[in-house]
DSSP file (Angstrom, degrees, kcal/mol; ACC not computed):
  #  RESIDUE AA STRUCTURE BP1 BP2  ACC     N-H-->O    O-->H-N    N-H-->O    O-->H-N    TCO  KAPPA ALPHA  PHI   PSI    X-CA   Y-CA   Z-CA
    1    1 A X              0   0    0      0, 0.0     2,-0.8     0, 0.0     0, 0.0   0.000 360.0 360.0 360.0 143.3   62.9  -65.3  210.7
    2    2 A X        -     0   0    0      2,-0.0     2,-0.4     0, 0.0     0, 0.0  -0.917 360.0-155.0-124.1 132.8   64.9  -68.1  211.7
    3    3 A X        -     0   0    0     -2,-0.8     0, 0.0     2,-0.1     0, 0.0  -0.938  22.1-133.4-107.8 126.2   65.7  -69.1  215.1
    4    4 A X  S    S+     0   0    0     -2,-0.4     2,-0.6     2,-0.1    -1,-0.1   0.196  77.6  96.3-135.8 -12.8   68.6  -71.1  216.3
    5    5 A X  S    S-     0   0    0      1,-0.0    -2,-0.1     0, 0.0     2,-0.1  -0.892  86.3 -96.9-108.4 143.4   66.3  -73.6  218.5
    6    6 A X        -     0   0    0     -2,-0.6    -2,-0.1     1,-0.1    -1,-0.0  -0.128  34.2-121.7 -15.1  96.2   65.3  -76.7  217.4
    7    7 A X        -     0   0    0      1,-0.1    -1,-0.1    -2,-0.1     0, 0.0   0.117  18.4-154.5 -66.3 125.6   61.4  -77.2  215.5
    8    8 A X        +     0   0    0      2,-0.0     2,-0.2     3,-0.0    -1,-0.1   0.078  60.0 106.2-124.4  75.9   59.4  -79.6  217.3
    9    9 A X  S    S-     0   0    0      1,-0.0     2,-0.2     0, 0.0     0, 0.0  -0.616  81.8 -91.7-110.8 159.9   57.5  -80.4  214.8
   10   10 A X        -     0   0    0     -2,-0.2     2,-0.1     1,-0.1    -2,-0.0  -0.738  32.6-122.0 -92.2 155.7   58.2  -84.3  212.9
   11   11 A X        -     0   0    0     -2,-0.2     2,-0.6     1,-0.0    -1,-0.1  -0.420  34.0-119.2 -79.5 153.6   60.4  -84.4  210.1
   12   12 A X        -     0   0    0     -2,-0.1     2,-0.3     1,-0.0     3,-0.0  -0.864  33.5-119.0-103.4 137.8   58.0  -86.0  207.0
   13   13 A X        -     0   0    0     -2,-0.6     2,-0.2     1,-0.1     3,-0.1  -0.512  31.9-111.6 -53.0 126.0   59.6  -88.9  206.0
   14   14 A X        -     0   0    0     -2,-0.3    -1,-0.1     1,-0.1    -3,-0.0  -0.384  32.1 -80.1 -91.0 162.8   60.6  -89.0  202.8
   15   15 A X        -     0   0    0     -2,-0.2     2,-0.5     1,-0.1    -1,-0.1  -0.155  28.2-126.9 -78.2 170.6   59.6  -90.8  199.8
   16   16 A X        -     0   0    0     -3,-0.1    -1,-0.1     1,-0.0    -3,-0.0  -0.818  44.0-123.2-110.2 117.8   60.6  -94.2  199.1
   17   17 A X        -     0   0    0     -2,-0.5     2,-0.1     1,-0.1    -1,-0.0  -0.313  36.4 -89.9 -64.5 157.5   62.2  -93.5  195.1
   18   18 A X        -     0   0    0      1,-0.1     2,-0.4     2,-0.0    -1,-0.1  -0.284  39.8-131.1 -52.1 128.9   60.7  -95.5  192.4
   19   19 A X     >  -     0   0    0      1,-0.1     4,-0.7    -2,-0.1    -1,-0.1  -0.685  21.9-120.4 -83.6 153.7   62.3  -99.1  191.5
   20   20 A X  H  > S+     0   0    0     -2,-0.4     4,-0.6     2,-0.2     3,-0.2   0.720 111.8  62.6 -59.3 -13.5   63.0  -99.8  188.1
   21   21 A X  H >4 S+     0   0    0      1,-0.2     3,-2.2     2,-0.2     4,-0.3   0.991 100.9  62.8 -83.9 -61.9   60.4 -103.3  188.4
   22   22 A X  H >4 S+     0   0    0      1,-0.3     3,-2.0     2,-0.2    -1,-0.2   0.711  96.7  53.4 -41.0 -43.6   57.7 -100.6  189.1
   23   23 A X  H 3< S+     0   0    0     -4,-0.7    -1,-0.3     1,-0.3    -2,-0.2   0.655 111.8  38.9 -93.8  -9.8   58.1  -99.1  186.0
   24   24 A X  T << S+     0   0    0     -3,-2.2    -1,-0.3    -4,-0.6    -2,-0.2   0.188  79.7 128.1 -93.7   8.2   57.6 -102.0  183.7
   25   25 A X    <   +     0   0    0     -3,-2.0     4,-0.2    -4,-0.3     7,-0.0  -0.535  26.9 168.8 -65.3 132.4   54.7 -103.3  186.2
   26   26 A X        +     0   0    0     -2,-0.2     7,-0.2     2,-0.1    -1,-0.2   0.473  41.5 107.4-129.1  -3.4   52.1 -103.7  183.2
   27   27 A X  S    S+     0   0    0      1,-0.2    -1,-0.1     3,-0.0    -2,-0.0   0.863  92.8  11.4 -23.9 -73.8   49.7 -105.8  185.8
   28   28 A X  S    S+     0   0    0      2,-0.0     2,-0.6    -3,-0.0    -1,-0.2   0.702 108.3  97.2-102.3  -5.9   46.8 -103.5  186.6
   29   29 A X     >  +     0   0    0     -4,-0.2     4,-1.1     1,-0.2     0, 0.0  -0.524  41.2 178.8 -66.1 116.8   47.7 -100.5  183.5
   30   30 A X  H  > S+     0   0    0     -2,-0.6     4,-0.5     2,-0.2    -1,-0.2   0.849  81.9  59.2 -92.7 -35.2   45.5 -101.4  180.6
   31   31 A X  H >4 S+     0   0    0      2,-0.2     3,-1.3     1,-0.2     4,-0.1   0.622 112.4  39.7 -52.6-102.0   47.0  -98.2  178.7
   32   32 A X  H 3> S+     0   0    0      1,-0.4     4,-2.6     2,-0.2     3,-0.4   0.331 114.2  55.5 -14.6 -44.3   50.8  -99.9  179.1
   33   33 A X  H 3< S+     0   0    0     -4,-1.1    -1,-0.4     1,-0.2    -2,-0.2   0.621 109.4  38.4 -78.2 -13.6   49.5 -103.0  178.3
   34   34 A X  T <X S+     0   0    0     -3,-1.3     4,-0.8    -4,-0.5    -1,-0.2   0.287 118.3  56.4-120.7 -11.8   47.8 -102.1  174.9
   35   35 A X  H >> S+     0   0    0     -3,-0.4     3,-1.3     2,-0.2     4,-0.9   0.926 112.2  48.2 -53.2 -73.5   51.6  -99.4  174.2
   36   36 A X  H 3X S+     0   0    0     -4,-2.6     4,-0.8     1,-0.3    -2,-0.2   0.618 112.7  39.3 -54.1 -22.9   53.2 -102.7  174.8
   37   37 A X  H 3> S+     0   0    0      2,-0.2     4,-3.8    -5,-0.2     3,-0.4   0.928 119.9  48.7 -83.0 -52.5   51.0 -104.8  172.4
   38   38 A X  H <X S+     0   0    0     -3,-1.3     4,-2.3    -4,-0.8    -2,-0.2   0.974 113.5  47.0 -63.0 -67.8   51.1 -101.8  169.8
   39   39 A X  H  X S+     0   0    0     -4,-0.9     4,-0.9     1,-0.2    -1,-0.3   0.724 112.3  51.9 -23.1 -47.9   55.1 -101.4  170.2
   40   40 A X  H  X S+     0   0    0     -4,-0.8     4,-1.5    -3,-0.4    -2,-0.2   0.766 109.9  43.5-114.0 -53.9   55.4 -105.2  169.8
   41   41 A X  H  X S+     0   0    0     -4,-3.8     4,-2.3    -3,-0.2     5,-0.3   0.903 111.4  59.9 -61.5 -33.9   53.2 -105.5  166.3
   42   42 A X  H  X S+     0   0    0     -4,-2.3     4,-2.9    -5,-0.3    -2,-0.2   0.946 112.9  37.0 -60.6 -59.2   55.3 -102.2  165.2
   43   43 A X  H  X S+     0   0    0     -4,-0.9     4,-1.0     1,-0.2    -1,-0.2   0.898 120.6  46.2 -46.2 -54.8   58.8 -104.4  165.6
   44   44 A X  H  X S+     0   0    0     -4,-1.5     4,-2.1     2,-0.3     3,-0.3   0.785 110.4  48.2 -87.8 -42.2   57.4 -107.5  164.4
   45   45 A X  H  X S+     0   0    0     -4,-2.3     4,-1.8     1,-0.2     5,-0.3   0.970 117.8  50.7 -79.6 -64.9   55.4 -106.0  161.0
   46   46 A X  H  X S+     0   0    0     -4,-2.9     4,-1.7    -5,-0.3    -2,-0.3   0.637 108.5  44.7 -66.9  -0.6   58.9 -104.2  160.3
   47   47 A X  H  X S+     0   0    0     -4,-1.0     4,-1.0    -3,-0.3    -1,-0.3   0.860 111.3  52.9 -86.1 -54.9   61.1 -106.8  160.6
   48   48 A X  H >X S+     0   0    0     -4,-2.1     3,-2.0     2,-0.2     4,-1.1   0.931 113.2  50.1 -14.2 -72.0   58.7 -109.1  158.5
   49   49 A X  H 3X S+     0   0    0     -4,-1.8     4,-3.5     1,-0.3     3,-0.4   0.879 109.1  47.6 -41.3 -74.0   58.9 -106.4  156.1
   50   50 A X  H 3< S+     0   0    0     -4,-1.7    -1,-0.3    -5,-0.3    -2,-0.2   0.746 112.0  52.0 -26.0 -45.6   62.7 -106.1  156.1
   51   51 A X  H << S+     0   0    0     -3,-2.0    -2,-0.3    -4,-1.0    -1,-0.2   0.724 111.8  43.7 -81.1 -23.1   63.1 -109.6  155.8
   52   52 A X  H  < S+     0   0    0     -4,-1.1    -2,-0.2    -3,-0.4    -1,-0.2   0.779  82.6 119.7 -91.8 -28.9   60.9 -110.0  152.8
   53   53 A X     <  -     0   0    0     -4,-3.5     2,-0.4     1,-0.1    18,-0.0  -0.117  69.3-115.9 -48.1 119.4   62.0 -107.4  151.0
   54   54 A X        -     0   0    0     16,-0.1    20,-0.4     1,-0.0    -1,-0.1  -0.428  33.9-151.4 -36.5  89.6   63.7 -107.7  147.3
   55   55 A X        -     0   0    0     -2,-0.4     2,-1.2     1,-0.1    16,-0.1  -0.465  22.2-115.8 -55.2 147.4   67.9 -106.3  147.3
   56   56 A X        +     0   0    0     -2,-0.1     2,-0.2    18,-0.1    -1,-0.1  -0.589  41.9 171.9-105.4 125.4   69.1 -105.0  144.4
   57   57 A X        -     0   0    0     -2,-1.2     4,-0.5     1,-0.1    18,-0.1  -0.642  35.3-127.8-105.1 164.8   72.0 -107.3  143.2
   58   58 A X  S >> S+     0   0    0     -2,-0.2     3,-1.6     2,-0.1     4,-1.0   0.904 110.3  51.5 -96.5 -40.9   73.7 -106.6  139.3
   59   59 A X  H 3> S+     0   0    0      1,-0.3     4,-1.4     2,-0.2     5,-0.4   0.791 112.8  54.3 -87.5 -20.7   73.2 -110.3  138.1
   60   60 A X  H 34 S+     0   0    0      2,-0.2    -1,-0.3     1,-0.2     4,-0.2   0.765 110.8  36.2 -54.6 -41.3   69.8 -109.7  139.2
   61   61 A X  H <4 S+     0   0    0     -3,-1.6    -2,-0.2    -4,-0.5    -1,-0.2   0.749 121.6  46.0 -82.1 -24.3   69.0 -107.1  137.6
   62   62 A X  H  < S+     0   0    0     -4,-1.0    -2,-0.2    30,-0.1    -3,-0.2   0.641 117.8  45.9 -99.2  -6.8   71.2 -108.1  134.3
   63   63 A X  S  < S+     0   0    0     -4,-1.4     2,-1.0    -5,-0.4     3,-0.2   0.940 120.8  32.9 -86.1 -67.5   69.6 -112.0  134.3
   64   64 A X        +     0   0    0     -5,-0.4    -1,-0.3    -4,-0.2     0, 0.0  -0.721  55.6 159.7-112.2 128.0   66.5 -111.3  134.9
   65   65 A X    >   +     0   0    0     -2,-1.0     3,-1.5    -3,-0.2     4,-0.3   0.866  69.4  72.2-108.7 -31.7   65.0 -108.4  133.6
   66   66 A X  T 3  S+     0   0    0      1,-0.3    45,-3.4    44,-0.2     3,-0.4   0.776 109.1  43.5 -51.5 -39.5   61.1 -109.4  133.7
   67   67 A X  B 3> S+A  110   0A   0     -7,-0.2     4,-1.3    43,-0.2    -1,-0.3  -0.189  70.1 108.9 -96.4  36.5   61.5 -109.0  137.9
   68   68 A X  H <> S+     0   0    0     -3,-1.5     4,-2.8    41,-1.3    -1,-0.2   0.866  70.9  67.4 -83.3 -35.3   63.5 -105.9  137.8
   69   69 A X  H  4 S+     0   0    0     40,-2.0     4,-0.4    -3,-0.4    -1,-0.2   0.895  99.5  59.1 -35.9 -60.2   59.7 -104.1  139.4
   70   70 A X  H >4 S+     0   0    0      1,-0.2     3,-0.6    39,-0.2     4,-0.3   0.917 113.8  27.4 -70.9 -75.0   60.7 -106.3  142.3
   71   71 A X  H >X S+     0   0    0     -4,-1.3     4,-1.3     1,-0.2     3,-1.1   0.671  93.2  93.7 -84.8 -20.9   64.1 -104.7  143.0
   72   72 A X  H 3X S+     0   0    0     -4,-2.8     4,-3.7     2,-0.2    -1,-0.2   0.555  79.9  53.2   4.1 -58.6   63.9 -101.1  141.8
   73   73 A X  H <> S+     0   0    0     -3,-0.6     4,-2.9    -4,-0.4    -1,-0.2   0.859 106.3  53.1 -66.0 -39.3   62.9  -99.4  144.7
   74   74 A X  H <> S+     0   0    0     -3,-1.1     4,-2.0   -20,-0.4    -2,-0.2   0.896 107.5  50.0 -76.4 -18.7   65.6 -100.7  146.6
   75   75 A X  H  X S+     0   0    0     -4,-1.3     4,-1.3     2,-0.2     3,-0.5   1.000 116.8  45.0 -56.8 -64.6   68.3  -99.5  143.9
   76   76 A X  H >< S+     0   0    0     -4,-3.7     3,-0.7     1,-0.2     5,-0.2   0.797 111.8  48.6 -41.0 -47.8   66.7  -96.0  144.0
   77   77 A X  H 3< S+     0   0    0     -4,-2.9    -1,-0.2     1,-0.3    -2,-0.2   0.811 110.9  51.7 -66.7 -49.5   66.3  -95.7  148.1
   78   78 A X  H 3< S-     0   0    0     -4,-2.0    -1,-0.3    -3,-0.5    -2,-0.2   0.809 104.7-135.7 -98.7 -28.0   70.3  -96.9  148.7
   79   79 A X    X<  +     0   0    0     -4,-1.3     3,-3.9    -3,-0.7     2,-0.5   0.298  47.1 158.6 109.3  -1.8   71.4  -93.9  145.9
   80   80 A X  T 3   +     0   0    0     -5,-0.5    -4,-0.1     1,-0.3    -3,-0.1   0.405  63.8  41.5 -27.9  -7.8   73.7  -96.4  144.4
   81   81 A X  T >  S+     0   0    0     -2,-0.5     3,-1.3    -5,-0.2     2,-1.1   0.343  80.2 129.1-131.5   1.0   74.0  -94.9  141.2
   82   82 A X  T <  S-     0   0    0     -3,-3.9     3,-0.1     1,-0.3    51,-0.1  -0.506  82.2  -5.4 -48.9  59.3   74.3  -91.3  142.2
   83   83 A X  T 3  S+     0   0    0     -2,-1.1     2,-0.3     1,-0.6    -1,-0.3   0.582  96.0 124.5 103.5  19.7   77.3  -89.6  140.6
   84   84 A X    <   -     0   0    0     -3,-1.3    48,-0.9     1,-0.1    -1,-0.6  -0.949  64.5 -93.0-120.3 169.1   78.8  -92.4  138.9
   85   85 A X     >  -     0   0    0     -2,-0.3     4,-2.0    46,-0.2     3,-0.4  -0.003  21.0-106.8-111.5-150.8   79.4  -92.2  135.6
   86   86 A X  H  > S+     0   0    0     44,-0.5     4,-2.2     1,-0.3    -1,-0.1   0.932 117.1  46.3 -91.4 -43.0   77.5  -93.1  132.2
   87   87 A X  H  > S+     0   0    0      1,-0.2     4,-3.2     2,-0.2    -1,-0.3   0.894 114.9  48.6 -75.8 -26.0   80.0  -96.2  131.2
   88   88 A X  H  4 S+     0   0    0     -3,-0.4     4,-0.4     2,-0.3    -2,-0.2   0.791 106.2  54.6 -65.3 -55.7   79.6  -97.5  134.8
   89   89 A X  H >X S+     0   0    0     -4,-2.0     3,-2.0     2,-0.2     4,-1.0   0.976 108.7  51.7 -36.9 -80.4   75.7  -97.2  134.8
   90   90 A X  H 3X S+     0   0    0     -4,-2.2     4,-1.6     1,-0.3    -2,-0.3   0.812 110.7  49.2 -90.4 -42.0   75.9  -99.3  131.9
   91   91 A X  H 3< S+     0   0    0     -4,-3.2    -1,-0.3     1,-0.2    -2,-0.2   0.459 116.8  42.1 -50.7   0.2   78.3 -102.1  133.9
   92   92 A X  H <4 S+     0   0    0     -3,-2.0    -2,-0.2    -4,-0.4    -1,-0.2   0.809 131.0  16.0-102.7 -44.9   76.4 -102.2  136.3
   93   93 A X  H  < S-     0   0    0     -4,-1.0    -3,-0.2     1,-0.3    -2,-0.2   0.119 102.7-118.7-128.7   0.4   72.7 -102.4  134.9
   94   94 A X     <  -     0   0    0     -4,-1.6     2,-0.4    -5,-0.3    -1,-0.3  -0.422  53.4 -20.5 100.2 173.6   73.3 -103.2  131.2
   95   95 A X  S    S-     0   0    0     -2,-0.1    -4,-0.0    -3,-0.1     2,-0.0  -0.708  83.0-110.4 -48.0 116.7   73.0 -102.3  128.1
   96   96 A X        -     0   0    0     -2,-0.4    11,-0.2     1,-0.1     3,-0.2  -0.363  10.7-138.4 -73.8 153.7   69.9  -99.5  128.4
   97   97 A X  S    S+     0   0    0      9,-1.8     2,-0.2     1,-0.3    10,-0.2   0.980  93.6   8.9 -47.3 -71.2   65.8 -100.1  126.9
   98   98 A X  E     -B  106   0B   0      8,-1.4     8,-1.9     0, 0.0     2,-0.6  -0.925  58.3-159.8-128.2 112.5   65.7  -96.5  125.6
   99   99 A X  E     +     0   0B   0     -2,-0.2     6,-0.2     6,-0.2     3,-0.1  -0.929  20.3 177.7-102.7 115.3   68.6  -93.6  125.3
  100  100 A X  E    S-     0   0B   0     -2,-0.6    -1,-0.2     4,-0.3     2,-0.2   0.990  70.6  -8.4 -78.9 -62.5   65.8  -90.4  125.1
  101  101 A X  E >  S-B  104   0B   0      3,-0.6     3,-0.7     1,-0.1    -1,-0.0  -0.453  82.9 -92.9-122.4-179.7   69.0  -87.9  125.0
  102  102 A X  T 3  S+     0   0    0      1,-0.2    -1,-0.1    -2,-0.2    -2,-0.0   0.589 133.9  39.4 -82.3 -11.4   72.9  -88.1  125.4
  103  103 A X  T 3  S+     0   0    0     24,-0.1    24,-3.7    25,-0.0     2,-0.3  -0.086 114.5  59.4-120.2  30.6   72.0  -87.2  129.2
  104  104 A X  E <   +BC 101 126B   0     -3,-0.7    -3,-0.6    22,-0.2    -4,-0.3  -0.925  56.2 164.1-134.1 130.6   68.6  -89.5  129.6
  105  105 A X  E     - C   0 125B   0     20,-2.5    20,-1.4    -2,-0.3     2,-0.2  -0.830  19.5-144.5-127.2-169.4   68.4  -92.9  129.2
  106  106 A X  E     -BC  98 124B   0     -8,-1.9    -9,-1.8    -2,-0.2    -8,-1.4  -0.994   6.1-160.9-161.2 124.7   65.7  -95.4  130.2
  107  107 A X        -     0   0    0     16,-1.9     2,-0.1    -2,-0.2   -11,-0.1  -0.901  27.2-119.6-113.6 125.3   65.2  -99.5  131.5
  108  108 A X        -     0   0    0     -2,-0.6    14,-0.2    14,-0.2     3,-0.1  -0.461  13.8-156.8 -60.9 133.2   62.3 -101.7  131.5
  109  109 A X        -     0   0    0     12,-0.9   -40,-2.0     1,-0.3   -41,-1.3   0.596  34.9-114.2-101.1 -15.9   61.4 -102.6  134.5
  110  110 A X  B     -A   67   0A   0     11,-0.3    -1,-0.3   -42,-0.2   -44,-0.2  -0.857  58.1 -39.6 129.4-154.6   59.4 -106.0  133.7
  111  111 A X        +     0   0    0    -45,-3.4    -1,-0.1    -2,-0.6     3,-0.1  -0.247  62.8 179.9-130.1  67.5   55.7 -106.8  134.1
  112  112 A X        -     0   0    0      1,-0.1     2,-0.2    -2,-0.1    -2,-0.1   0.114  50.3 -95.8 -47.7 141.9   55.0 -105.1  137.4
  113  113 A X        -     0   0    0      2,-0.0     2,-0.3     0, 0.0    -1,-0.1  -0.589  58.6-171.6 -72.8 155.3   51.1 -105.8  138.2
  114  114 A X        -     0   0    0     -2,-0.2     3,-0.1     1,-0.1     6,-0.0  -0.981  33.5-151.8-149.9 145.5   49.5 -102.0  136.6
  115  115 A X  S    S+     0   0    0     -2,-0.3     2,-0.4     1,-0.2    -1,-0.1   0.586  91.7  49.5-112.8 -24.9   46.1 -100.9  137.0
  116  116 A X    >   -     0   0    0      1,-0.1     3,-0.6     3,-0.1    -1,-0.2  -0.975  68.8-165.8-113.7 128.0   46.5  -98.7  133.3
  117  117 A X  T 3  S+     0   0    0     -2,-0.4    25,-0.1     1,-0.2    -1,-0.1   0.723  79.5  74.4 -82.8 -13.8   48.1 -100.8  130.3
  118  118 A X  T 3  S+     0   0    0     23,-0.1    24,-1.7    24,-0.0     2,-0.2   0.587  96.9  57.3 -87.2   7.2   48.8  -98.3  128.1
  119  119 A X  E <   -E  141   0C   0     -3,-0.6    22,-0.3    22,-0.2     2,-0.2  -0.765  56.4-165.8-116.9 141.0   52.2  -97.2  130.5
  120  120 A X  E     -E  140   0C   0     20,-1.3    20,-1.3    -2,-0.2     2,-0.1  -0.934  20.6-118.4-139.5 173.6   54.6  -98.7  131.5
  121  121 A X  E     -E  139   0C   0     -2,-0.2   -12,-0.9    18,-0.2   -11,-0.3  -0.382  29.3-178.4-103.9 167.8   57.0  -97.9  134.1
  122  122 A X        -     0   0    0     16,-1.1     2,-0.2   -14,-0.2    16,-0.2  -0.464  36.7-112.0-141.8-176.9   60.9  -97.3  133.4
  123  123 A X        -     0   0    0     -2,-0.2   -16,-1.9    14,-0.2     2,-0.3  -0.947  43.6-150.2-134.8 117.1   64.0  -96.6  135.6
  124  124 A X  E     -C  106   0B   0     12,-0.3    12,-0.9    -2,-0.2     2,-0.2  -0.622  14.5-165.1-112.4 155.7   64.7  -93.0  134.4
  125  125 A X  E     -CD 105 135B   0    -20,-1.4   -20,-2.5    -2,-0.3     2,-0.3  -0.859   9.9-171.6-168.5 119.0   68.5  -91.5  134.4
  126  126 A X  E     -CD 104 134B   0      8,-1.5     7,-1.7   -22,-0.3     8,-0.9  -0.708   5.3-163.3-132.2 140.1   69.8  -88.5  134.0
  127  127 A X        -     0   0    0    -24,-3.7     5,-0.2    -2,-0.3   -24,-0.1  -0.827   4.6-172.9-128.8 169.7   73.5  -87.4  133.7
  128  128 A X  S    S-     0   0    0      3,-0.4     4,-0.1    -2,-0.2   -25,-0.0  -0.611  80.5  -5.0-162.1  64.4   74.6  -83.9  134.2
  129  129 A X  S    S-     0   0    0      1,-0.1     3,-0.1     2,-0.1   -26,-0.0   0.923 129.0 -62.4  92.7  40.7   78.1  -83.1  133.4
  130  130 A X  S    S+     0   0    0      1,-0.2     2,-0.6   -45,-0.0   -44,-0.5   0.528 119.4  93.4  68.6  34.2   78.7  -86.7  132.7
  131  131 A X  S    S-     0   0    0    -46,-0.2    -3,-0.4   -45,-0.1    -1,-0.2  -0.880  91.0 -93.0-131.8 147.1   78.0  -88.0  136.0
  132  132 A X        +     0   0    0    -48,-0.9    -5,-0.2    -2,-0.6     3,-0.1  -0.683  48.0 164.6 -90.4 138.0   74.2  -89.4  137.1
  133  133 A X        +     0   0    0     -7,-1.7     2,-0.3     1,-0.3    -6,-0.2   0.399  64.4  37.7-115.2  -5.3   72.1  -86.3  138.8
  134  134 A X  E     -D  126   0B   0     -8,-0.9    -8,-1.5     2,-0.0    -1,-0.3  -0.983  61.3-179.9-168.4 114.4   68.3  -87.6  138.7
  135  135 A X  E     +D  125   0B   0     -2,-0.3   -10,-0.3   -10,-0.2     2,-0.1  -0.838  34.6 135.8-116.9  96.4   67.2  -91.8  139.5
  136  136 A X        -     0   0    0    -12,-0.9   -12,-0.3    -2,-0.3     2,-0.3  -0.297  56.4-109.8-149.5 168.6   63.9  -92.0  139.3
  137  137 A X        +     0   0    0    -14,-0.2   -14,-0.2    -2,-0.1     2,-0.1  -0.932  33.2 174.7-155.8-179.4   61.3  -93.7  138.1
  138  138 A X        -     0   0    0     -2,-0.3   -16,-1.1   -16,-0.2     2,-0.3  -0.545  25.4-127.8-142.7-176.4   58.7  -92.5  135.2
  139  139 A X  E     +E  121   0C   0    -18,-0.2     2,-0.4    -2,-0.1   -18,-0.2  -0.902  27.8 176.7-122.3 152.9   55.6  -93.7  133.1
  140  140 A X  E     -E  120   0C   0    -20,-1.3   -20,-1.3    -2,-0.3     2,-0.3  -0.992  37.0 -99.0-152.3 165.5   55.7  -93.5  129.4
  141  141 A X  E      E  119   0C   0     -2,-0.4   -22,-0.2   -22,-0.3   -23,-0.1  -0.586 360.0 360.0 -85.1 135.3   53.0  -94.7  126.8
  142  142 A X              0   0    0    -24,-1.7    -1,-0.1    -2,-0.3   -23,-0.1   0.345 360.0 360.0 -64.5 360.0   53.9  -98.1  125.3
C-alpha cells in the first residue's frame, strides 16, 4: 500500500559510478597484470611475424626459382591466382615444371628444408573450364 506521507527512513546514498582510471588500475590485480603481459607478447610475436614474413612478388618468383618454398604460402593464402586464366598463370609465374593434363600443371618450388628426400613439393593447378579452380600445394616422388 502506498501512502501519501513522507518515509522517514534515510535515502541510501548512491553509488559513486566507476572511473575509467579504475578500470585500467593494474596495481594490486596480478590476474590483469599477467592478461596484460600475455596480450602484449600476442601483439608483439604477430607483428614480428608479419614483418618477417616472405610476399609473393612475379620477378620473385620468375628470378629465382630455388626460393620459391619461401613465398608460396603467401601466393596461395591471398587467392591470387583464383579464376584467372591458363595464359595469364603462365605470365605471371612462368613457363610451368610439369603439365600432368591440359587442366593440371605443376612448379618446383626450390630446395625447401624436407625431412623425406624422395618428394618433393610442387605448386599444383588446376583449371576447370579454362579458368584456375584448385591452388594448392602437393608431394610427388622425384
Amino acid at each position: 500500500m502506498i501512502s501519501d506521507k513522507p518515509s522517514l527512513e534515510k535515502p541510501t546514498p548512491r553509488k559513486k559510478p566507476k572511473q575509467l582510471k579504475d578500470y585500467f588500475d593494474f596495481r594490486n590485480n596480478q590476474i590483469n597484470q599477467i592478461g596484460l603481459i600475455l596480450f602484449s607478447a600476442f601483439i608483439i610475436s604477430t607483428s614480428i611475424h608479419f614483418f618477417f614474413e616472405e610476399r609473393f612478388t612475379e620477378a620473385q618468383w620468375q628470378t629465382q626459382p630455388m626460393t620459391r618454398h619461401k613465398i608460396v604460402n603467401d601466393l596461395i593464402d591471398s587467392r591470387v591466382l583464383l579464376n584467372e586464366s591458363k595464359p595469364n598463370v603462365i605470365k605471371r609465374l612462368g613457363q610451368p615444371s610439369y603439365i600432368l593434363t591440359k587442366d593440371i600443371i605443376l612448379y618446383e618450388l626450390g630446395l625447401a628444408p624436407q625431412f623425406n628426400s624422395d618428394q618433393v613439393e610442387h605448386l599444383y593447378i588446376e583449371f576447370s573450364n579454362e579458368k584456375v579452380s584448385k591452388v594448392s600445394l602437393t608431394l610427388y616422388d622425384y
